[in-house]
N, C-alpha and C positions, 0 to 999 in steps of 0.2 A: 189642798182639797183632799180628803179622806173618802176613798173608796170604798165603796160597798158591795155586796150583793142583790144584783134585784131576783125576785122568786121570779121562776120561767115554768109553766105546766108542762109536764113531760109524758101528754097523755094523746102527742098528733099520731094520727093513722096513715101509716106508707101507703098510697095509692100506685100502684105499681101494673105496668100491661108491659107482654110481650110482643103487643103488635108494633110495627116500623112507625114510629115519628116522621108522615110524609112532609114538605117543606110546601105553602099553598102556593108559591111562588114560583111561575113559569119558568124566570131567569132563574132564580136559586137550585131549581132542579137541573138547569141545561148545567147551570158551574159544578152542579155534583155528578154530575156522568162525566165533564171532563177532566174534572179531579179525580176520579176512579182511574182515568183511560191514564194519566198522569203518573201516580201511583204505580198504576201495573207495569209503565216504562219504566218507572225509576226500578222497581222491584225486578223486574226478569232483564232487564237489559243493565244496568248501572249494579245490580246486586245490593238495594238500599234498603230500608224500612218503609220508605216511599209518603207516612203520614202526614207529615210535614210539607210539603211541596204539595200533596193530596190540599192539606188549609188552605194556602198560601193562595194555588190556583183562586180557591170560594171567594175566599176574604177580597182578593184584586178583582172578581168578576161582580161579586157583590159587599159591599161594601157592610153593611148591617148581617149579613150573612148571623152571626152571632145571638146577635137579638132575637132574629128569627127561628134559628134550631134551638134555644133555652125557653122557646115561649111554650106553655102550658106543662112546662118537667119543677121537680121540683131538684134543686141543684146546691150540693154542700159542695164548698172549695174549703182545700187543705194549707195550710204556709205557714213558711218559715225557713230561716237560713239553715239549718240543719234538721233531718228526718222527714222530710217532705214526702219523699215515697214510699217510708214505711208506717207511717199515720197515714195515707191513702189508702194501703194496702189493708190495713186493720179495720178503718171506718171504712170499706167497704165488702168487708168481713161480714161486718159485726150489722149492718146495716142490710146485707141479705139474707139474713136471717129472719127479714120481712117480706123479701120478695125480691123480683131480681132486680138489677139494676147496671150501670154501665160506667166505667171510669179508665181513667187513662193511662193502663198498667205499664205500657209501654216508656212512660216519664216525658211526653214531651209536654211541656208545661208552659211553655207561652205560647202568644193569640195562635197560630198556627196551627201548631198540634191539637188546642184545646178546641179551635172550632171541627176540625176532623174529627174530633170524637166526640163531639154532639152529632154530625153529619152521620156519619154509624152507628148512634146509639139506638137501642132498638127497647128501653125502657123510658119509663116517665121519670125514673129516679135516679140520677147523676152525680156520683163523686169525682172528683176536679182537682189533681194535684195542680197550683198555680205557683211557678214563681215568682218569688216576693216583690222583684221592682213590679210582677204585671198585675198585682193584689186589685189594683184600683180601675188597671179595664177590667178586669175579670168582673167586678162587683156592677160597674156601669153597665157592662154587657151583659151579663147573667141573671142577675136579680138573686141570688142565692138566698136560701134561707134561713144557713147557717154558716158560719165560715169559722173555723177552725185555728186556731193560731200559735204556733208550737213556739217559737224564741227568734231572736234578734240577734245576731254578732257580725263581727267582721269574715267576709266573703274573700275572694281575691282580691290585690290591690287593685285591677283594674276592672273588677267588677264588685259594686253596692260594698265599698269601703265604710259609707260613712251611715251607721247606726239609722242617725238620730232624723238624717232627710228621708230614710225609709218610714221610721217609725211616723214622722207628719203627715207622709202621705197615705199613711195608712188611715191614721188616726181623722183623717180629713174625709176619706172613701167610706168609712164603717159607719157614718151615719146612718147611711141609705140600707142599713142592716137590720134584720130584725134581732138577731141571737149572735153573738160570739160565743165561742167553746174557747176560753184564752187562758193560757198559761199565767197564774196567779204569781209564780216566782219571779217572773221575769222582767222586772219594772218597765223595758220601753214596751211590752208588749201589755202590760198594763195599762200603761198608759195610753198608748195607742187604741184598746179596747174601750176604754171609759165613753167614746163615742158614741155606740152602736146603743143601738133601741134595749136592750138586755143582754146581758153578760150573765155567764155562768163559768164557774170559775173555778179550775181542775189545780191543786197543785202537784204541779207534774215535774218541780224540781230545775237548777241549775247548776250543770255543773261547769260549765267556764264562763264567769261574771264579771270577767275584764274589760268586755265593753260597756257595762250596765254598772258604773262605780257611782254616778254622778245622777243625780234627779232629773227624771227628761221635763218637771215641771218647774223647775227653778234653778235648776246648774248645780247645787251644794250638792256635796260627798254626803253619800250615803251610808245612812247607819244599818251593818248589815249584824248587829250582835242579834237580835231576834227575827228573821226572816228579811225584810227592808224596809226603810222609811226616812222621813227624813223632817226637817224640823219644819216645813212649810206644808205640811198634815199630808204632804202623799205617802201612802203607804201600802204594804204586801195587803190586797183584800182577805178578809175570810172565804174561805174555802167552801163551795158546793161539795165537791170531790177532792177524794187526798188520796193517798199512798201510806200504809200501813207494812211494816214486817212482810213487805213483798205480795200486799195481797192489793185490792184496789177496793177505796171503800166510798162508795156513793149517798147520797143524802138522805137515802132511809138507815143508812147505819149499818148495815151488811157487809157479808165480803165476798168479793169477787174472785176467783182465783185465776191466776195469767199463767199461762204456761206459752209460753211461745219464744220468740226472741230475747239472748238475753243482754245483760246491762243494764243499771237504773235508765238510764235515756230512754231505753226499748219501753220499759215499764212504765215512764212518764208519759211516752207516746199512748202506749195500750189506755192508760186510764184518759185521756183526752179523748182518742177514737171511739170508746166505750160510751161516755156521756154525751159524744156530740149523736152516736146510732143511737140513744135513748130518747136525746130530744125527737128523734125525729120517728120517733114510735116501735123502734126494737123492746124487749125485754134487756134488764139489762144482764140478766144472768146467760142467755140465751147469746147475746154479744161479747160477752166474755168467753162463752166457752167456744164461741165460736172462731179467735185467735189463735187458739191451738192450730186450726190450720196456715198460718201463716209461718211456714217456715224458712223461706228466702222470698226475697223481695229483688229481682234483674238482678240477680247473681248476688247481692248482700248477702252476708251468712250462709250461704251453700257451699256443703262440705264436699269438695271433690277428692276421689281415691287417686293419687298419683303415684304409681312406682309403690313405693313402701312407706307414704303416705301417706293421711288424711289431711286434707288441706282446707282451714275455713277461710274463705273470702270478706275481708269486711274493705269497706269504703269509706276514706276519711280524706275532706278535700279542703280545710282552712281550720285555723286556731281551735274553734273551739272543737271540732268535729275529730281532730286528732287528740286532743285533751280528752274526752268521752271514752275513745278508742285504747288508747293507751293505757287509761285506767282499767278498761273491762280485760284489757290482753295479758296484763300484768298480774292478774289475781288467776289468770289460766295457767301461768308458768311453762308452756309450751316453746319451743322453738317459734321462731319468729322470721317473716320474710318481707323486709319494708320496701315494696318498690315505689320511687318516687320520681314520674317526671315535671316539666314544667311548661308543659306545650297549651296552647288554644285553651281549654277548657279547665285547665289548670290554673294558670296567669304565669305571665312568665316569671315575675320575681317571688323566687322563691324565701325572700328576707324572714318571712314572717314563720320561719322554721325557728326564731330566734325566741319566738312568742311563745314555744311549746316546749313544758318542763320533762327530758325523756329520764330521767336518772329512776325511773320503775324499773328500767328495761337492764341494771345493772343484772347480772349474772344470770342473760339468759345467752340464748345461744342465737346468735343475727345475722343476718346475711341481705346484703341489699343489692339491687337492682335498679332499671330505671334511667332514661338521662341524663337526670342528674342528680343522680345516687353519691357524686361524690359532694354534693353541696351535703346531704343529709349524712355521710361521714364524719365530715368535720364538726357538723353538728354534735352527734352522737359522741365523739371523741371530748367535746366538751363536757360532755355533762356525764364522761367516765364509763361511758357503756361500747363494751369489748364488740368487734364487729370479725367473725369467723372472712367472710370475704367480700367483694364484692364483683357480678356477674352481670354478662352482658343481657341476660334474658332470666324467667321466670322459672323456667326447669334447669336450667345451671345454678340458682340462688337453691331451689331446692333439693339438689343432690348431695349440695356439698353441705346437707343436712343428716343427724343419725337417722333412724328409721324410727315411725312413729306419728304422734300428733302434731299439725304444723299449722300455724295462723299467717296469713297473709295480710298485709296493710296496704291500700294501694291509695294514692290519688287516683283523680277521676281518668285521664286518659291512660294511665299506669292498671288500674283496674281490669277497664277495658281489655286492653292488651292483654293481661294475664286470663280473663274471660275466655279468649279466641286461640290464647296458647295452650289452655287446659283444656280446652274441648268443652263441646256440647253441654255436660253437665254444669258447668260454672253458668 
């Protein structure tokens, strides 16, 4: 079956107030004072973020809790296995440039977090980073009216390994959808879109396709010589929106200019964030330029002054999010500082070090860090790229650096850490 484009008008009006979404529900209100009182313990006494346990309380006192703070807002959700917080960050950029609105900058993205920050939201207009296994309560609970859909790959092995059980339940949830904004490159997320009431269709590019070789609609190898397809007519759709020589080019034929975050990835994201704040009644030049302010995202790409340093943060936590990274780091030619653990939020097997080509990284200058920093040694040692030393922490990897520009690589609790070691600005 051969995908199309269906036309979507892109002429809705943000209805947006600043007054408090009260909750009409006696209980619903009692569980959100004690979800508050919750909060402020975990926060002054535990020293936590506290929003999470803030949901948790709502959700276990009421059960629909959800349903009820999404009723009368209008709600875009964001997903995908990589760049989920910084496609949040941009469509809700680009999206206030209509008026204000409320989202979940803090990243906590399942039922928990998400219902917390409806319980706080103090607009009618809501953007919703969701993680991808919760794609399908988010849609049931929410009602959104757009949802967002960046790529599909392998996560950690012991979490959303397998593509293709994501991509059905997705593709099974988006009925109940009025608009997808979906990645046109990326076949299971294609696929998976073909569902929904209307699709509008960004090609926003891929650049690690190892999961996506094989047709999610018949099994056969994919012919990727011209974009993708395959001999049982599934194929890459045309294009709403595309990406030009770095600019972002929308359906009336313009160009958009992105200044913000860089790396093709960032720029695939900006041109999805761009169209989905369009459908939903931004200008789109007005959401474009309004990415320029997005220059970190919870510590992504923030440049901290260390010592005789300048040090960029990026975060890279599976196959393909280290293939993105690596590419973008390698054309900076900058010293390098990859720290890599494998704890909780990480997974713990770190095999899939074996998926990721480093030989870019031959004659720069590297120094690692991390847990298990020596598993990414040996790694590195294979594919011939020279490693200065390896340290037990984040500012002994960057001393034993010259003075100058320095990129950091973290996993997600290696990040973290380096976050709380660099101080405040990270």
């Amino acid at each position: 079956m051969r995908l199309g484009c269906t036309s979507v008008r892109l002429n809705t009006v943000v209805a947006t107030t600043q007054a408090p979404i009260r909750p009409d529900s006696t209980r619903l209100a009692l569980a959100m004072l004690l979800a508050r009182t919750a909060v402020w313990i975990s926060q002054r006494v535990l020293r936590r973020s506290g929003g999470v346990i803030g949901g948790r309380v709502i959700v276990k006192l009421v059960p629909g809790a959800g349903e009820m703070l999404a009723a009368g807002r209008r709600v875009a959700l964001v997903s995908g296995t990589n760049g989920k917080s910084t496609s949040t960050a941009m469509l809700a950029a680009a999206w206030a440039t209509e008026g204000p609105l409320s989202t979940n900058s803090d990243g906590a993205n399942t039922p928990a977090g998400l219902v917390w920050t409806l319980a706080n939201a103090r607009t009618t207009a809501v953007v919703l980073e969701v993680d991808e296994a919760w794609v399908p309560w988010a849609i049931r609970t929410f009602g959104p009216e757009v949802v967002v859909l960046l790529n599909l790959a392998r996560d950690q092995l012991h979490r959303n390994p397998e593509v293709g059980r994501l991509a059905r339940a997705w593709r099974d949830a988006l009925s109940a959808v009025p608009t997808v904004v979906a990645n046109a490159d990326d076949p299971w997320v294609a696929w998976a879109a073909q569902t929904a009431q209307h699709q509008i269709w960004v090609g926003a590019g891929q650049i690690w396709d190892e999961d996506s070789l094989i047709c999610p609609e018949c099994g056969e190898l994919l012919d990727r010589t011209d974009g993708w397809s395959c001999t049982c007519g599934h194929s890459r759709p045309a294009c709403d929106w595309t990406i030009s020589d770095g600019v972002i080019v929308p359906p009336s034929g313009s160009s958009l200019s992105y200044i913000t975050l860089p790396g093709p990835g960032n720029l695939g994201n900006a041109a999805q964030a761009v169209a989905a704040a369009t459908l939903m009644g931004a200008d789109p030049e007005a959401a474009a330029a309004a990415l320029a302010g997005v220059t970190a995202v919870a510590g992504r790409y923030a440049t901290v002054r260390v010592g005789d340093h300048d040090v960029m943060l990026v975060l890279a936590k599976n196959p393909a999010s280290w293939r993105a990274s690596l590419e973008l780091l390698a054309t900076r030619r900058n010293a390098l500082v990859l720290a890599f653990n494998a704890d909780g939020a990480d997974g713990r097997d770190p095999s899939w070090l074996y998926d990721v080509d480093f030989s870019e990284l031959r004659g720069l200058q590297v120094t690692l860090c991390g847990n298990r920093a020596t598993d990414l040694a040996v790694r590195l040692e294979m594919d011939g790229v020279e490693v200065t030393g390896q340290y037990g922490d984040v500012r002994g990897a960057l001393h034993a650096l010259p003075p100058g520009p320095v990129d950091l690589l973290a996993t997600y609790t290696a990040f973290q850490d380096a976050r709380r070691e660099l101080g405040r600005a990270a």
